[in-house]
N, CA, C and O atoms as a printed pandas DataFrame, in Angstrom:
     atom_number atom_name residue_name chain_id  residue_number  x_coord  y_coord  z_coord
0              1         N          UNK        A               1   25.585    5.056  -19.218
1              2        CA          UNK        A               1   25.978    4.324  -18.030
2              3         C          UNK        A               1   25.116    3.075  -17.894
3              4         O          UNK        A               1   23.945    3.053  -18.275
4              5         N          UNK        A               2   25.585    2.288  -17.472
5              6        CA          UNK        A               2   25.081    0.759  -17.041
6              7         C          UNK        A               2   24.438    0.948  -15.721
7              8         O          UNK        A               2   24.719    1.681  -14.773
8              9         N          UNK        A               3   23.339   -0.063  -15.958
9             10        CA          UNK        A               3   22.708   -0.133  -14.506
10            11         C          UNK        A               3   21.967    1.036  -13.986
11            12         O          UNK        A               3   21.487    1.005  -12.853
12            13         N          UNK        A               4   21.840    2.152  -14.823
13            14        CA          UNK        A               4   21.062    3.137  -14.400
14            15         C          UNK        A               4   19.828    3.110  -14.952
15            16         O          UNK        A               4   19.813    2.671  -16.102
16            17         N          UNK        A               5   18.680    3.476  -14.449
17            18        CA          UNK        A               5   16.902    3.575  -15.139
18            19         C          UNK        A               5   16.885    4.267  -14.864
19            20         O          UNK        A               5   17.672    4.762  -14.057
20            21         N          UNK        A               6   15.490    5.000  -15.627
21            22        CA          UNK        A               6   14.344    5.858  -15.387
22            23         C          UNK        A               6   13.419    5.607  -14.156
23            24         O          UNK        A               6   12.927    4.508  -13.899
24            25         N          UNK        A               7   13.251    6.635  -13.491
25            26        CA          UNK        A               7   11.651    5.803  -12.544
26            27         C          UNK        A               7   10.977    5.987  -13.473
27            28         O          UNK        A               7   11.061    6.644  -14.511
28            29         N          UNK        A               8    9.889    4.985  -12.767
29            30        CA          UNK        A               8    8.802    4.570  -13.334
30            31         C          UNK        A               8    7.794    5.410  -12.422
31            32         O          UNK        A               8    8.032    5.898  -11.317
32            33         N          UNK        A               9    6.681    5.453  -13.115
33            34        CA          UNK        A               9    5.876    6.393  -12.986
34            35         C          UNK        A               9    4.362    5.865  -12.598
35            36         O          UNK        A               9    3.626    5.440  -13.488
36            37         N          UNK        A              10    4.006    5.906  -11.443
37            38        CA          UNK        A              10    2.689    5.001  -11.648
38            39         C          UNK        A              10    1.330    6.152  -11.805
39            40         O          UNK        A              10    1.287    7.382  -11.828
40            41         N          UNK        A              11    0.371    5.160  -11.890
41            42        CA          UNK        A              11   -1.159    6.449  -12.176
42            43         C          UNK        A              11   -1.879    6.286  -11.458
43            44         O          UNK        A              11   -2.964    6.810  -11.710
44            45         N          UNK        A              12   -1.776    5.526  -10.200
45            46        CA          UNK        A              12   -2.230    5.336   -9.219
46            47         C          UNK        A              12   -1.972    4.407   -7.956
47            48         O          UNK        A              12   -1.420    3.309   -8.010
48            49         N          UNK        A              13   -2.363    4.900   -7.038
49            50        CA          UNK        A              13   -2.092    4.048   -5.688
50            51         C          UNK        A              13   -2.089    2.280   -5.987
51            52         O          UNK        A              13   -1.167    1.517   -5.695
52            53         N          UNK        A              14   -3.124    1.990   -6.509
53            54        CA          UNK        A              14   -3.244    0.502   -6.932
54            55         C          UNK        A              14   -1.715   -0.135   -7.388
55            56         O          UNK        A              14   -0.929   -0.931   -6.874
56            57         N          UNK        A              15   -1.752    0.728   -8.735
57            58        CA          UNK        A              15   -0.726    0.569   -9.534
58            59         C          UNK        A              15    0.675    0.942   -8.997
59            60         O          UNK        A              15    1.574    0.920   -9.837
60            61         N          UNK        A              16    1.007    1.286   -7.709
61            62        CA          UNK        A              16    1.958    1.819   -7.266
62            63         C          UNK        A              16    2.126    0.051   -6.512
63            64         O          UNK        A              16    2.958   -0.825   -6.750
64            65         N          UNK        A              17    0.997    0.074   -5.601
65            66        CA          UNK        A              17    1.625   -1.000   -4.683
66            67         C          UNK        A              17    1.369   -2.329   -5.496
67            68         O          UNK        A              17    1.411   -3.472   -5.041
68            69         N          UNK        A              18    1.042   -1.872   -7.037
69            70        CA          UNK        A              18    1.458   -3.574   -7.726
70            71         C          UNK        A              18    2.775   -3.615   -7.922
71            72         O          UNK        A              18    3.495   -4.612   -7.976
72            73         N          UNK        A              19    3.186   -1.998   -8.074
73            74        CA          UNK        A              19    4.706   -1.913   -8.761
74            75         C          UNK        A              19    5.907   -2.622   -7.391
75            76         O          UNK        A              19    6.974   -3.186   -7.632
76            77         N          UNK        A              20    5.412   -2.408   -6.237
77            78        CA          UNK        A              20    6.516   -2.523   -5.155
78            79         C          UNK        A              20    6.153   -4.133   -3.987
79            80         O          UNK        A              20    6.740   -4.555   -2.991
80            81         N          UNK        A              21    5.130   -4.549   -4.624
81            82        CA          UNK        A              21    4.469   -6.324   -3.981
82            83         C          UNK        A              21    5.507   -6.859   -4.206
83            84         O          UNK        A              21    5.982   -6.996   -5.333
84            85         N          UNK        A              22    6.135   -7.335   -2.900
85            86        CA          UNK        A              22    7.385   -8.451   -2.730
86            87         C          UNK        A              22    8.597   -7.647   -2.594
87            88         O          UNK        A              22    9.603   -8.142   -2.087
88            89         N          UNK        A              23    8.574   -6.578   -2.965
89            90        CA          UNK        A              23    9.901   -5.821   -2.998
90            91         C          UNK        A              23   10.278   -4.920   -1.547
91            92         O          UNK        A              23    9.392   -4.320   -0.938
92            93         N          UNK        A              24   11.372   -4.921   -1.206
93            94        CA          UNK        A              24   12.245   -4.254    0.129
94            95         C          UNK        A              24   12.155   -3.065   -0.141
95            96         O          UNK        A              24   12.820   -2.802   -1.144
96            97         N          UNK        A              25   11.473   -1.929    0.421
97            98        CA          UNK        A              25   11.423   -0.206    0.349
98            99         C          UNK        A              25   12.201    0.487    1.054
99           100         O          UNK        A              25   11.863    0.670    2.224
100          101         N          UNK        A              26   13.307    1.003    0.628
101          102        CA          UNK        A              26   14.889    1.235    0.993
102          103         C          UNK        A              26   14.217    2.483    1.614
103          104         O          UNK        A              26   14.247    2.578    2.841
104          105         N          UNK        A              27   13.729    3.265    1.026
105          106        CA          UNK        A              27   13.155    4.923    1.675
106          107         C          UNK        A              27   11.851    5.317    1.169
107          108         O          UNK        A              27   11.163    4.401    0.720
108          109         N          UNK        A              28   11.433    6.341    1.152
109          110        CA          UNK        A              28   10.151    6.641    0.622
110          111         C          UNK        A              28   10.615    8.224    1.060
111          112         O          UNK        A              28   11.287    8.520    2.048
112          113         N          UNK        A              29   10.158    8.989    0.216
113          114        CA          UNK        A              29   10.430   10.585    0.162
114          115         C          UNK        A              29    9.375   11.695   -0.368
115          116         O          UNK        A              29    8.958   11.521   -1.513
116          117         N          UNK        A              30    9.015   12.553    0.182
117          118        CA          UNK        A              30    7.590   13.543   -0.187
118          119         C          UNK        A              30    8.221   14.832   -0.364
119          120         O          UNK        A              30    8.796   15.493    0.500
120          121         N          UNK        A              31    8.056   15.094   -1.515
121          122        CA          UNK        A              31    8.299   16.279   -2.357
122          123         C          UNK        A              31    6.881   17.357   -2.448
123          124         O          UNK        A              31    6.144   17.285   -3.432
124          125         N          UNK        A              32    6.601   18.337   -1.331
125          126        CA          UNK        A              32    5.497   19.116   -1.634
126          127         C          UNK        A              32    6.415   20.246   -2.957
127          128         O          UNK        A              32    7.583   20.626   -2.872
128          129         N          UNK        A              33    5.402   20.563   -4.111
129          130        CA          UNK        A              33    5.351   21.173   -5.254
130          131         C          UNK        A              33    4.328   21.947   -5.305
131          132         O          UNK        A              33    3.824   21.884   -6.426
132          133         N          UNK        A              34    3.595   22.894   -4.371
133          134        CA          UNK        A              34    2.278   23.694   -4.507
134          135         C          UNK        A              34    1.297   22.906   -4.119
135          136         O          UNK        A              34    1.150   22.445   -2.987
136          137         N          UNK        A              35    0.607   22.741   -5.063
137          138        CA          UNK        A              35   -0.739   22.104   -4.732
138          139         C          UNK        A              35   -0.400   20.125   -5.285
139          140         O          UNK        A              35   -1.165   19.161   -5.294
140          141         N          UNK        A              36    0.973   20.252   -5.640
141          142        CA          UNK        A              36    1.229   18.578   -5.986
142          143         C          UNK        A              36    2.117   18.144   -5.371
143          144         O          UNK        A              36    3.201   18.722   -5.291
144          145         N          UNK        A              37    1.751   16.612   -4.589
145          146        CA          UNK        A              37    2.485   16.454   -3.501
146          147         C          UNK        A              37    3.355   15.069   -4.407
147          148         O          UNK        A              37    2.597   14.243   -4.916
148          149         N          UNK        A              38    4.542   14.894   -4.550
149          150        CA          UNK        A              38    5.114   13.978   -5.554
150          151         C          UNK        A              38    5.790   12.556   -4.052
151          152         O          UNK        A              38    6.499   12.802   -3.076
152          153         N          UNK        A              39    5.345   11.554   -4.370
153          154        CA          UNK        A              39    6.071   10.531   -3.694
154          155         C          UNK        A              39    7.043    9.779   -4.275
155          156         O          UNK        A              39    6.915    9.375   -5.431
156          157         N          UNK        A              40    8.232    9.486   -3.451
157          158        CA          UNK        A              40    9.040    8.675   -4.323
158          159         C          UNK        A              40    9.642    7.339   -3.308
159          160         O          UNK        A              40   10.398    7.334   -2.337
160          161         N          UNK        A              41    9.104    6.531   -3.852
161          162        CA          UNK        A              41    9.760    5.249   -3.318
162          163         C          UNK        A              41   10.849    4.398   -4.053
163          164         O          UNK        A              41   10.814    3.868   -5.163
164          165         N          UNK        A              42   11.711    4.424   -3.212
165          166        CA          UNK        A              42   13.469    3.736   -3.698
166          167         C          UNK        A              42   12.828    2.691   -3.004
167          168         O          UNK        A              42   12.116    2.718   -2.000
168          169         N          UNK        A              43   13.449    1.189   -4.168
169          170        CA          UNK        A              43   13.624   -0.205   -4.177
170          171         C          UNK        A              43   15.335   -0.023   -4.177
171          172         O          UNK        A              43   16.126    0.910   -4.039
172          173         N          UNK        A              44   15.408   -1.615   -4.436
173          174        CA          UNK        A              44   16.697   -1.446   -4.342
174          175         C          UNK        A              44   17.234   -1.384   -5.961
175          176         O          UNK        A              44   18.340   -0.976   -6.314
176          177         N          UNK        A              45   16.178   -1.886   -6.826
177          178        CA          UNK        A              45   16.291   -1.496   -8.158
178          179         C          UNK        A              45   16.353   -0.172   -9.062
179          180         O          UNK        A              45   17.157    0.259   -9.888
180          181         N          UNK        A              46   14.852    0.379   -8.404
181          182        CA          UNK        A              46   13.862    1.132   -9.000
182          183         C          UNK        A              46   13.715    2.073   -8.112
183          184         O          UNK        A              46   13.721    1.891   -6.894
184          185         N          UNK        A              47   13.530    3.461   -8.861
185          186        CA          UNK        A              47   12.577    4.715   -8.320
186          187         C          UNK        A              47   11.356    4.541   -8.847
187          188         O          UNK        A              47   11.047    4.653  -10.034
188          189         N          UNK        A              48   10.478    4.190   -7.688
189          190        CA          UNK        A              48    8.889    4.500   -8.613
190          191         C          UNK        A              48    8.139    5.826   -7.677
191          192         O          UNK        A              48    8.255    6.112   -6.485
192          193         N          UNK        A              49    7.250    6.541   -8.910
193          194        CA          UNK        A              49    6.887    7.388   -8.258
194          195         C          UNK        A              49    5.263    7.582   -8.629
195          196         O          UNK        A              49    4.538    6.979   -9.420
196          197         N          UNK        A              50    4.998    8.779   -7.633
197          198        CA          UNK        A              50    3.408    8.938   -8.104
198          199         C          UNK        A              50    3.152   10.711   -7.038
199          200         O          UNK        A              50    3.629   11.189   -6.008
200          201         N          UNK        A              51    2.358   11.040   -7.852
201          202        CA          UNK        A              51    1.821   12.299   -7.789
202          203         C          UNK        A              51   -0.077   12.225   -7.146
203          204         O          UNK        A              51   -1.088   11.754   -7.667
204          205         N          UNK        A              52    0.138   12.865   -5.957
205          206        CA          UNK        A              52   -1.074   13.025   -5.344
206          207         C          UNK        A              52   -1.259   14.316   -5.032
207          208         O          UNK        A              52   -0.217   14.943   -4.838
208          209         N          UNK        A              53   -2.982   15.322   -4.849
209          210        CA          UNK        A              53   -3.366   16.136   -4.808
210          211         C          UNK        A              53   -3.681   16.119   -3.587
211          212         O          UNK        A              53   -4.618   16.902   -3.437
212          213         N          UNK        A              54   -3.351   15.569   -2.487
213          214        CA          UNK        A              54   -3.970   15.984   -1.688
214          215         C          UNK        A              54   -3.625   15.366   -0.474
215          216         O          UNK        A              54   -3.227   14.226   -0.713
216          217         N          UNK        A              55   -3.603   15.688    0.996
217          218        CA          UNK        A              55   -2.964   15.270    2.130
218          219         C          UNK        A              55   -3.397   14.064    2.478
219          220         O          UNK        A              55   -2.614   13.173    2.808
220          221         N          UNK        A              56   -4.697   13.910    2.441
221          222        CA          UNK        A              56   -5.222   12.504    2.628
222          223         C          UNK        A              56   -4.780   11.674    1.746
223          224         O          UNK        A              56   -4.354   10.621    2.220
224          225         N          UNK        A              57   -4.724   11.809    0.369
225          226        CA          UNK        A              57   -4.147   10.992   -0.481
226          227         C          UNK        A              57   -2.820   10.474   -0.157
227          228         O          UNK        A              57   -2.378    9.345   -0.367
228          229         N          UNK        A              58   -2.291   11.422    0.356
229          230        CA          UNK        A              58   -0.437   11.252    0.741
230          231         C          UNK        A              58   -0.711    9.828    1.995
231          232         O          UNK        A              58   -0.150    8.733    2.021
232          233         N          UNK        A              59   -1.579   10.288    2.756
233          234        CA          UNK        A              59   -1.907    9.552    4.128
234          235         C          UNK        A              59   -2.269    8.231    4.033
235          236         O          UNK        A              59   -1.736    7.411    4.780
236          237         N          UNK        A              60   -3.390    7.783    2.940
237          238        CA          UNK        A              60   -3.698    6.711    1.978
238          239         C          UNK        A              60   -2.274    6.328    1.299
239          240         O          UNK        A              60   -2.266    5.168    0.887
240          241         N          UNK        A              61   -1.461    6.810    1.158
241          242        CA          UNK        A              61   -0.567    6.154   -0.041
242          243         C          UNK        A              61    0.372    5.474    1.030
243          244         O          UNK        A              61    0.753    4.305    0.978
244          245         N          UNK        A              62    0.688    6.409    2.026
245          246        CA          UNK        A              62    1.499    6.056    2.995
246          247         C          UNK        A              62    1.466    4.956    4.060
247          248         O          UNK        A              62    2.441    4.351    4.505
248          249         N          UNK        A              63   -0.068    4.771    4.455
249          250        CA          UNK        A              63   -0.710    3.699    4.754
250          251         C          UNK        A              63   -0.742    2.420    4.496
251          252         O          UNK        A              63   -0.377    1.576    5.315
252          253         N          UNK        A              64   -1.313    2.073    2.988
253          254        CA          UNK        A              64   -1.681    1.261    2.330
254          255         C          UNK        A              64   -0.131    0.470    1.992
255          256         O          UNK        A              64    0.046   -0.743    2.101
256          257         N          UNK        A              65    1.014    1.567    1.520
257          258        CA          UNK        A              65    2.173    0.581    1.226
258          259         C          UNK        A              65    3.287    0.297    2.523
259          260         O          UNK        A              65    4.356   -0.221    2.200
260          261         N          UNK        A              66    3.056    0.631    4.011
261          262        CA          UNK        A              66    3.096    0.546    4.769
262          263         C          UNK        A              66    5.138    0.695    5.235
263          264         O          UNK        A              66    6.012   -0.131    5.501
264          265         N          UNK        A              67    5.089    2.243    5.106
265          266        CA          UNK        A              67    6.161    2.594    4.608
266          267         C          UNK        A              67    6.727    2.901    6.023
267          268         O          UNK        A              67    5.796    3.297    6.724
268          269         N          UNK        A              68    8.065    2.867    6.805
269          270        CA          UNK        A              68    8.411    3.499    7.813
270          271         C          UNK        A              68    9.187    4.619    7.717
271          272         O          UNK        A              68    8.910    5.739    8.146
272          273         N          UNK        A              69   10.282    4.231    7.072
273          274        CA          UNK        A              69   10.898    5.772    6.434
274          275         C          UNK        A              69   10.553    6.581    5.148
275          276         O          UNK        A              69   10.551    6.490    3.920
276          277         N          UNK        A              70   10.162    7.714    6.522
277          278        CA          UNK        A              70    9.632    8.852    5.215
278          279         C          UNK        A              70   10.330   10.146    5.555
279          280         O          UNK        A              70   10.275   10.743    6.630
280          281         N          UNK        A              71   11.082   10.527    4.325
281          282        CA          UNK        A              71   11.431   11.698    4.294
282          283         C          UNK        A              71   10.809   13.010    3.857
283          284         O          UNK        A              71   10.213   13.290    2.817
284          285         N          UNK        A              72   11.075   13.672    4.822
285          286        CA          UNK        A              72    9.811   14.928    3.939
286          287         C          UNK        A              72   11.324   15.883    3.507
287          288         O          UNK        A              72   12.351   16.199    4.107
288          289         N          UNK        A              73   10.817   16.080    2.263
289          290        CA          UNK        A              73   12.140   17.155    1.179
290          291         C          UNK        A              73   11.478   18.120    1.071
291          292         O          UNK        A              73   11.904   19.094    0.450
């Protein structure tokens, strides 16, 4: 199929909000997995995502890219 990607995968918070600088954040979505909390932010392009251990981290991630809609899944 055309027009479909992979997300992209970042390795860190830094690297997350280099991935989404300038870009419109359609949603943002939190996937708890046990002890791994998975974030996923829809562009209007791109799924990028990133994996944090920990609630504060989620709180920091959520913060920093200054997200309003968040879905918790």
């Amino acid at each position: 199929m055309w027009g479909l990607s992979m997300p992209v995968e970042a390795r860190s918070i830094d690297e997350l909000e280099k991935f989404i600088k300038g870009k419109k954040v359609l949603e943002c979505r939190v996937k708890r997995l046990g002890d791994i909390i998975k974030v996923k932010v829809r562009t209007k392009k791109y799924l990028y995502t990133l994996k944090v251990d920990s609630n504060e981290k989620l709180d920091e991630v959520l913060k920093r890219l200054g997200v309003d809609n968040v879905i918790e899944v």
